[in-house]
PyMOL Python script that loads the backbone (N, CA, C, O; Angstrom):
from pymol import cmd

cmd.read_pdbstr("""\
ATOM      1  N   UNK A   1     132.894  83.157 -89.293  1.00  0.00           N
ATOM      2  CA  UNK A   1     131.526  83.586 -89.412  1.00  0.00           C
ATOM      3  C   UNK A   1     131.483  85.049 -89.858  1.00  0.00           C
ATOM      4  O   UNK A   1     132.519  85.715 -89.836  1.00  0.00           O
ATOM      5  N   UNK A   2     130.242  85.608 -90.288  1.00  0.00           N
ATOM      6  CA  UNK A   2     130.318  87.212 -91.309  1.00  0.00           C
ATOM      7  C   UNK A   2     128.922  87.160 -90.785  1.00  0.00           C
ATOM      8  O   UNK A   2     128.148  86.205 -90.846  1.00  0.00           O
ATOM      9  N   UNK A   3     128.715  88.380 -90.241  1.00  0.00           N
ATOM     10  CA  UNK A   3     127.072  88.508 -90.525  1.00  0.00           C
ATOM     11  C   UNK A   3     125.676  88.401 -91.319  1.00  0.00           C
ATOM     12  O   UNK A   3     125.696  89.284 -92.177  1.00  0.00           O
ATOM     13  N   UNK A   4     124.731  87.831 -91.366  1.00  0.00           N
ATOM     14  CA  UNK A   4     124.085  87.477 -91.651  1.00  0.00           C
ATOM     15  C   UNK A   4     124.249  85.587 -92.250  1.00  0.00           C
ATOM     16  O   UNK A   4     123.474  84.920 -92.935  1.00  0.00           O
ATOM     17  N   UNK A   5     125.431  85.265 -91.696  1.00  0.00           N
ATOM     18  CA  UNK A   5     125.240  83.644 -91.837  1.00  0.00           C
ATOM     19  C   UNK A   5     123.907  83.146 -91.504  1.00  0.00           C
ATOM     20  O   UNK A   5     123.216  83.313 -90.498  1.00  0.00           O
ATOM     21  N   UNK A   6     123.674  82.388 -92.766  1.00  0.00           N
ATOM     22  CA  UNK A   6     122.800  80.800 -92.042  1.00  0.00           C
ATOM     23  C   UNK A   6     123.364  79.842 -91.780  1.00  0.00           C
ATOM     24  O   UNK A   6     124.253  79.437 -92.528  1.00  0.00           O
ATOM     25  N   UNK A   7     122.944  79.021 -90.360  1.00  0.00           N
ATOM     26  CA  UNK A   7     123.673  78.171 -89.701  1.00  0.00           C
ATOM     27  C   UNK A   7     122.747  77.113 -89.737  1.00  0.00           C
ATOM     28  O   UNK A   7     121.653  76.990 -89.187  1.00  0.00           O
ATOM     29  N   UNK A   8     123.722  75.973 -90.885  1.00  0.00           N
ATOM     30  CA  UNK A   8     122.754  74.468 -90.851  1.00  0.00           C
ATOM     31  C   UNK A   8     122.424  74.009 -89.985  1.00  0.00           C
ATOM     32  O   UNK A   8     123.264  74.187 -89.103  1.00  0.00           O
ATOM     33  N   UNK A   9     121.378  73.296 -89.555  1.00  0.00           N
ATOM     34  CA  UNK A   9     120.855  72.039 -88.427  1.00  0.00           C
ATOM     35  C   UNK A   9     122.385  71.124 -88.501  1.00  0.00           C
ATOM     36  O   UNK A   9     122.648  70.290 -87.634  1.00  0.00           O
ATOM     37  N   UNK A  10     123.270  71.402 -89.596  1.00  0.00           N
ATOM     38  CA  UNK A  10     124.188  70.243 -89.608  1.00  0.00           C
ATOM     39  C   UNK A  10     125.272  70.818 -89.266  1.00  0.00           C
ATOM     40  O   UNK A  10     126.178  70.023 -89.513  1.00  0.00           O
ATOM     41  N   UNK A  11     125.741  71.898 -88.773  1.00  0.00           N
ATOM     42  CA  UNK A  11     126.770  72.614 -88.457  1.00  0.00           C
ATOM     43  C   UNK A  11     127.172  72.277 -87.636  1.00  0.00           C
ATOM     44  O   UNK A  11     126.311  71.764 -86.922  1.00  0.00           O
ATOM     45  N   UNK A  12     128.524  72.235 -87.058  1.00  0.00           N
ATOM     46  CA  UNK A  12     129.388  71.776 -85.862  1.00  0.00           C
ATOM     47  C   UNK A  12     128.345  73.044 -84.757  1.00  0.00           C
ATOM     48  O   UNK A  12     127.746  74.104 -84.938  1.00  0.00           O
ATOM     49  N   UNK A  13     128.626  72.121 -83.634  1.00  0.00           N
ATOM     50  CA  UNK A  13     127.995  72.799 -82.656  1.00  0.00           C
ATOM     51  C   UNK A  13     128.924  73.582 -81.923  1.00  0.00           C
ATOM     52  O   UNK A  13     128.467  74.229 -80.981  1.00  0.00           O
ATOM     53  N   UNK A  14     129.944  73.639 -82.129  1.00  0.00           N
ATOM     54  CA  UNK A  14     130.948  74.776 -81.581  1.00  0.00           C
ATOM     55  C   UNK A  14     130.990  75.917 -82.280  1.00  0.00           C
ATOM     56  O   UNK A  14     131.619  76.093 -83.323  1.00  0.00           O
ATOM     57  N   UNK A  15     130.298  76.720 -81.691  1.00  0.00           N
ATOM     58  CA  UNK A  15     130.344  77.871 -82.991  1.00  0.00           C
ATOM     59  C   UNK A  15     131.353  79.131 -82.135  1.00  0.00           C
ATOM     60  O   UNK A  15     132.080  79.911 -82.750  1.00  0.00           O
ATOM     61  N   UNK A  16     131.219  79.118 -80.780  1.00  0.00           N
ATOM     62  CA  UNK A  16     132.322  79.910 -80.008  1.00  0.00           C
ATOM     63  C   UNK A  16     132.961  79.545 -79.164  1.00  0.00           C
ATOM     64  O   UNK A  16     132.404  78.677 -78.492  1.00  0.00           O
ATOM     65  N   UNK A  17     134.138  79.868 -78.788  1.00  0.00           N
ATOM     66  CA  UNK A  17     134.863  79.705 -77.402  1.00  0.00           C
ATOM     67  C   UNK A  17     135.245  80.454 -77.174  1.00  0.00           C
ATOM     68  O   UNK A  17     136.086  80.995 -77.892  1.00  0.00           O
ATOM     69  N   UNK A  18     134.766  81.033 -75.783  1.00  0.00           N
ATOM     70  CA  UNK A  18     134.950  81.780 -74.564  1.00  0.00           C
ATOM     71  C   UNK A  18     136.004  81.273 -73.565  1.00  0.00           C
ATOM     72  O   UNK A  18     135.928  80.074 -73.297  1.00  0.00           O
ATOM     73  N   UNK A  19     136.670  81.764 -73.157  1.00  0.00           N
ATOM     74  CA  UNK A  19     137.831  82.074 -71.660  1.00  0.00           C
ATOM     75  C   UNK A  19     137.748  83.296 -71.411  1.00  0.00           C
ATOM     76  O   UNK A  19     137.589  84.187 -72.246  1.00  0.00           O
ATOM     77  N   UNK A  20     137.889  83.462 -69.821  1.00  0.00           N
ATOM     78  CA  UNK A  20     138.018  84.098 -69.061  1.00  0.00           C
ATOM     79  C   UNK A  20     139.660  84.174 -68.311  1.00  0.00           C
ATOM     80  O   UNK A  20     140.330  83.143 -68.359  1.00  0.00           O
ATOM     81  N   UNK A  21     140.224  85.359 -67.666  1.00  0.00           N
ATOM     82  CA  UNK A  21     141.521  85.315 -67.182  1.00  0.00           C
ATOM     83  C   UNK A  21     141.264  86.080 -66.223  1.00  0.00           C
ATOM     84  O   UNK A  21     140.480  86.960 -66.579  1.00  0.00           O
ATOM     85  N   UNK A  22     141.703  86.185 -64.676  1.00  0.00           N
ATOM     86  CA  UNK A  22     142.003  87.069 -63.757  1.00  0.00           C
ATOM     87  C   UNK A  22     142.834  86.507 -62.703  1.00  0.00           C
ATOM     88  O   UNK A  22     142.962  85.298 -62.510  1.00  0.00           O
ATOM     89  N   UNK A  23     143.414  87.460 -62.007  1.00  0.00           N
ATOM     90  CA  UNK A  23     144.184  86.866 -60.920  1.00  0.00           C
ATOM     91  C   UNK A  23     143.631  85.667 -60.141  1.00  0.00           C
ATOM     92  O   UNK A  23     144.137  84.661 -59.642  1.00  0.00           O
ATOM     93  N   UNK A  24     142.303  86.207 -60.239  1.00  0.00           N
ATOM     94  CA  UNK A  24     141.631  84.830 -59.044  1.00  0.00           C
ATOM     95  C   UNK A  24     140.392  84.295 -60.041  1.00  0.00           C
ATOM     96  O   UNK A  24     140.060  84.619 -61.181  1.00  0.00           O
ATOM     97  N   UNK A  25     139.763  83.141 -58.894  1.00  0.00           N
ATOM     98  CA  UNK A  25     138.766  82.669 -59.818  1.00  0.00           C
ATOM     99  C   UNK A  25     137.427  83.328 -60.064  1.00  0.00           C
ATOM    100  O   UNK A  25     136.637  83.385 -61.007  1.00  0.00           O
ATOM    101  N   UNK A  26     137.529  84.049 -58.200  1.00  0.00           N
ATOM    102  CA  UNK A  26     136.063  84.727 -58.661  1.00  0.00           C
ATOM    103  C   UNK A  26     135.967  85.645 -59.428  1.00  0.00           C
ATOM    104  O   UNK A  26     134.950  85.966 -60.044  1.00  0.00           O
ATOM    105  N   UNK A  27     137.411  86.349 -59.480  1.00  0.00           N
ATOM    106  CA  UNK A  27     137.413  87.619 -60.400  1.00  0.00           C
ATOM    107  C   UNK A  27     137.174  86.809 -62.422  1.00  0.00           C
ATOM    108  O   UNK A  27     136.636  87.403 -63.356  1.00  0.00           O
ATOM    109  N   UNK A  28     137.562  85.914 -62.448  1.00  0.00           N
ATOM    110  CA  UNK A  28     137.792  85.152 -63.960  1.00  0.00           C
ATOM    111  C   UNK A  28     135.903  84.855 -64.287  1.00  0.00           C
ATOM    112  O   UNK A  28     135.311  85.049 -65.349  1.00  0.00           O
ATOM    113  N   UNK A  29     135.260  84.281 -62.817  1.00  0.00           N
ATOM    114  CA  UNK A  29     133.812  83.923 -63.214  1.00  0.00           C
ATOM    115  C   UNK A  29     133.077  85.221 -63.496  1.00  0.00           C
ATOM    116  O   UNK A  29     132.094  85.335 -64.230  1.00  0.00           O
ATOM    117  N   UNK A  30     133.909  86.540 -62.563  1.00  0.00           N
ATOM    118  CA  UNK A  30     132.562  87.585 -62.802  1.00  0.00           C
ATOM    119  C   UNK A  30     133.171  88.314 -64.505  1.00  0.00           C
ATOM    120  O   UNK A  30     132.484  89.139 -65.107  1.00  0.00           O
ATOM    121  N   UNK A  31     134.114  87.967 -64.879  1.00  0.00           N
ATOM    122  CA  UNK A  31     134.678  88.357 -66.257  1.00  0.00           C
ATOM    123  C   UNK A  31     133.577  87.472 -66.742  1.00  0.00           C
ATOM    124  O   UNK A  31     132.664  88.041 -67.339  1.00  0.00           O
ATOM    125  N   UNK A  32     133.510  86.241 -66.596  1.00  0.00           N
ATOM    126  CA  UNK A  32     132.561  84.974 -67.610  1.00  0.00           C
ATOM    127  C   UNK A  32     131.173  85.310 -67.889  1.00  0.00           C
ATOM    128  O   UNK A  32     130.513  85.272 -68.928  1.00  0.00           O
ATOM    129  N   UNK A  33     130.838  85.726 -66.419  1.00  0.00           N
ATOM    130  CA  UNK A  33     129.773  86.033 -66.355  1.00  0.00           C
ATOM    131  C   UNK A  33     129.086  87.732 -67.073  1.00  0.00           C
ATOM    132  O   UNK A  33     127.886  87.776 -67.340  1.00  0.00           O
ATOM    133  N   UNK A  34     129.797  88.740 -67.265  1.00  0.00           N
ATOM    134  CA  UNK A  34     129.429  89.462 -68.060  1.00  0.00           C
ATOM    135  C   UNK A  34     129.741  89.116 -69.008  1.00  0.00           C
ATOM    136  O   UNK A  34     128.921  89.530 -69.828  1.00  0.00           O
ATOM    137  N   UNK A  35     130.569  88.497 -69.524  1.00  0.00           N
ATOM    138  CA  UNK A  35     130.707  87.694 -71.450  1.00  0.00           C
ATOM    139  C   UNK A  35     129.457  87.100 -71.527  1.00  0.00           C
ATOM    140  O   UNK A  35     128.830  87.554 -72.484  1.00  0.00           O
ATOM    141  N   UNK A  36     128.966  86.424 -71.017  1.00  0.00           N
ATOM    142  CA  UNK A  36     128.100  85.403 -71.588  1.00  0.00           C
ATOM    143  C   UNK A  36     126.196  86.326 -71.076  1.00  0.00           C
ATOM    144  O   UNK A  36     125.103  85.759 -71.069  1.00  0.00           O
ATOM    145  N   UNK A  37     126.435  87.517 -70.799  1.00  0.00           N
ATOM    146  CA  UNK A  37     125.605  88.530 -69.946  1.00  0.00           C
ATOM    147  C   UNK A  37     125.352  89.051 -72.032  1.00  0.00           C
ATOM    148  O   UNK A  37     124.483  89.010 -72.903  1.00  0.00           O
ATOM    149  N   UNK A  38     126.270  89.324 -71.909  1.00  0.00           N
ATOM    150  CA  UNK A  38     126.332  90.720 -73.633  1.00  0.00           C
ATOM    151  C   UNK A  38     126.220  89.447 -74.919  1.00  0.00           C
ATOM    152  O   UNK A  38     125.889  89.932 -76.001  1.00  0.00           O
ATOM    153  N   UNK A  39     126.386  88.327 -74.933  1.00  0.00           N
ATOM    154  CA  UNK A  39     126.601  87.662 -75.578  1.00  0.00           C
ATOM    155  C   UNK A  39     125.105  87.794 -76.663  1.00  0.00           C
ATOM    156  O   UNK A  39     124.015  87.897 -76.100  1.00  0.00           O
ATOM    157  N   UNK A  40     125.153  87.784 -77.884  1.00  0.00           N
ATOM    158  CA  UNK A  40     123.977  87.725 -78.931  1.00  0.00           C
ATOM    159  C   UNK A  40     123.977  87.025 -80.055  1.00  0.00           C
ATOM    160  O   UNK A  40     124.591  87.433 -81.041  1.00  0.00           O
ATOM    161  N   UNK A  41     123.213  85.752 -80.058  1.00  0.00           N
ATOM    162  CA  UNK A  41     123.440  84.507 -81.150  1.00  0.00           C
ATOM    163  C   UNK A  41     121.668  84.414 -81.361  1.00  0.00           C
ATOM    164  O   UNK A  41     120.825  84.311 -80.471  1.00  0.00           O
ATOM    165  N   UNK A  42     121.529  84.465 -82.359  1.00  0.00           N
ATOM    166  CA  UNK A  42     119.849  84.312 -82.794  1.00  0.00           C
ATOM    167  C   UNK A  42     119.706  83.111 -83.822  1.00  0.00           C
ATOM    168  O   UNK A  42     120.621  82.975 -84.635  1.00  0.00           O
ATOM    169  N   UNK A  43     119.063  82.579 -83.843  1.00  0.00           N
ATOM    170  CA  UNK A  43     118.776  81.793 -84.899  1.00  0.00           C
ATOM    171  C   UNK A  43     119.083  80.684 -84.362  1.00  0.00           C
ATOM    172  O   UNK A  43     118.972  79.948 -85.343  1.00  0.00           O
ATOM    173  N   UNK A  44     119.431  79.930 -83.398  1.00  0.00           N
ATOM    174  CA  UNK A  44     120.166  78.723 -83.179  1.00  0.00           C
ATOM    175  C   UNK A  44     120.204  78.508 -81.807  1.00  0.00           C
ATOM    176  O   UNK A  44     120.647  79.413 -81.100  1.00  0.00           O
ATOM    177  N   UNK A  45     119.705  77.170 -81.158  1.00  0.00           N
ATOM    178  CA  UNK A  45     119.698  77.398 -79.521  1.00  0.00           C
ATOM    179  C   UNK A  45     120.759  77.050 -79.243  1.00  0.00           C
ATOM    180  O   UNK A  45     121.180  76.043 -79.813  1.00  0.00           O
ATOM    181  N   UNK A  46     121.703  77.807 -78.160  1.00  0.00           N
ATOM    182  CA  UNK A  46     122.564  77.974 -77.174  1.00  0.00           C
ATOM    183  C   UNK A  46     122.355  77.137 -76.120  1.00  0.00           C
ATOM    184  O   UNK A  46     121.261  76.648 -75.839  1.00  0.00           O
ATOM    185  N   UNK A  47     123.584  76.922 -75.405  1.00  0.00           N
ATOM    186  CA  UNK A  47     123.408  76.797 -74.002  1.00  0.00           C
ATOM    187  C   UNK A  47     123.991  77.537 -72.863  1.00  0.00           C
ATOM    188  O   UNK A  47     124.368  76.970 -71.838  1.00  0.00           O
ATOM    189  N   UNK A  48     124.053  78.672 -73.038  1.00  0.00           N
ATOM    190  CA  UNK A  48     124.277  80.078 -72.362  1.00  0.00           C
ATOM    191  C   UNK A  48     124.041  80.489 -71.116  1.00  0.00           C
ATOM    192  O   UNK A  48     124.827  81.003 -70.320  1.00  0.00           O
ATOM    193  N   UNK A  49     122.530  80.147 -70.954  1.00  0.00           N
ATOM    194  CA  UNK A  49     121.833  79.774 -69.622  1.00  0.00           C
ATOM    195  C   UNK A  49     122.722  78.979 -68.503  1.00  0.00           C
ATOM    196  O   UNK A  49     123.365  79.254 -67.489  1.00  0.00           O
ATOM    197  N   UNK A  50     122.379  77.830 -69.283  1.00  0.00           N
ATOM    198  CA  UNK A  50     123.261  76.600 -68.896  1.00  0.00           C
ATOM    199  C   UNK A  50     124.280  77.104 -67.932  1.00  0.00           C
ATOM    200  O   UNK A  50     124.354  76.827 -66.735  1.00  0.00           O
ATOM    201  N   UNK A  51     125.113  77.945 -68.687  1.00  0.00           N
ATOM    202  CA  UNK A  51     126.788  78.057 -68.361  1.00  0.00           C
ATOM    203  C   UNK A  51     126.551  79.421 -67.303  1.00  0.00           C
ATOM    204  O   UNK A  51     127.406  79.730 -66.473  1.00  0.00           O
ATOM    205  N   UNK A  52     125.497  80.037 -67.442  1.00  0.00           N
ATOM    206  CA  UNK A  52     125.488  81.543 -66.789  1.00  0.00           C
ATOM    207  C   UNK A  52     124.583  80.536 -65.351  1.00  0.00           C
ATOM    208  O   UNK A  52     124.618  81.050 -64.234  1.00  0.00           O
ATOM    209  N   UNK A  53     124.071  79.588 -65.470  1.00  0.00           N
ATOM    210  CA  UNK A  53     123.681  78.810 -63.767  1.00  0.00           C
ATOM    211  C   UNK A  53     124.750  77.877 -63.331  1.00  0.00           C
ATOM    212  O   UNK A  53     124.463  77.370 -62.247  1.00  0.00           O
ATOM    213  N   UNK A  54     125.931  77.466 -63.835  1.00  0.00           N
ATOM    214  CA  UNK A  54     127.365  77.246 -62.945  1.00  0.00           C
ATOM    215  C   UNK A  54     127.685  78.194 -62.522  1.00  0.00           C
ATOM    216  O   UNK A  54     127.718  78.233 -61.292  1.00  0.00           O
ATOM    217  N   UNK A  55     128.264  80.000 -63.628  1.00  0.00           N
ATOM    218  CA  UNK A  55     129.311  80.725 -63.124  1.00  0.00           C
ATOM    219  C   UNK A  55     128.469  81.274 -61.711  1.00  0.00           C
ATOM    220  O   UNK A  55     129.022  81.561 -60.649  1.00  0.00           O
ATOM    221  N   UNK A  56     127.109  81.337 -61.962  1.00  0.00           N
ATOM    222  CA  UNK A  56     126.201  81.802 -60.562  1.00  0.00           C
ATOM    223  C   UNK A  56     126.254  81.028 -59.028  1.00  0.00           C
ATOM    224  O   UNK A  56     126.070  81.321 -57.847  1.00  0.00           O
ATOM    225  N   UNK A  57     126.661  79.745 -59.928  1.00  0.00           N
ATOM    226  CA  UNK A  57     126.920  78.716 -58.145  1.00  0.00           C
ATOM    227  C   UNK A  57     127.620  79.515 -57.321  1.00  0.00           C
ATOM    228  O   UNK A  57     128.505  80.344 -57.531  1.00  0.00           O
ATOM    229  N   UNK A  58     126.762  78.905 -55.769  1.00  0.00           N
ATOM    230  CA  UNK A  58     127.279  80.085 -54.995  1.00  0.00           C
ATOM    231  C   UNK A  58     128.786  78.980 -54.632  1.00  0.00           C
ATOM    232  O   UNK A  58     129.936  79.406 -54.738  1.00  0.00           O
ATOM    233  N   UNK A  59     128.484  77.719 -54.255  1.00  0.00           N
ATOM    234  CA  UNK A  59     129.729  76.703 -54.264  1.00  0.00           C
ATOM    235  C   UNK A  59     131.217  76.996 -55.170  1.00  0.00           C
ATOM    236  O   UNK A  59     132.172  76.615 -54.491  1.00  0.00           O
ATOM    237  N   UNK A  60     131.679  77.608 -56.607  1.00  0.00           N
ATOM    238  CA  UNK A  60     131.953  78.080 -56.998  1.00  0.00           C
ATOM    239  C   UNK A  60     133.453  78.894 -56.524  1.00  0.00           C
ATOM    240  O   UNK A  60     133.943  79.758 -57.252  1.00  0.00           O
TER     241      UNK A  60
END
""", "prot")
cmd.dss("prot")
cmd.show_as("cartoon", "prot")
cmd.util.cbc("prot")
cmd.orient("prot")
């Protein structure tokens, strides 16, 4: 991707992948969780939300 792409209605829907790494898990979710905090995709709905109300489970 280059800035200012247009992204078809027909485009693969994987447009990123994210991982996280830390010694532990909570330390890996609160890494996830500021990635997906700074994260900026316009034009195209995400499911970002989505993924930022798992890393928030308090179960987790």
């Amino acid at each position: 991707m280059y800035q200012g792409v247009k992204v078809s209605p027909f485009f693969d829907s994987l447009l990123v992948k994210v991982s996280a790494h830390a010694p532990t898990l909570e330390g890996a979710a609160q890494k996830m969780a500021r990635t997906l905090d700074e994260f900026r995709i316009r034009g195209v709905q995400t499911n970002i939300q989505f993924l930022q109300n798992i890393i928030a489970n308090p179960s987790l």
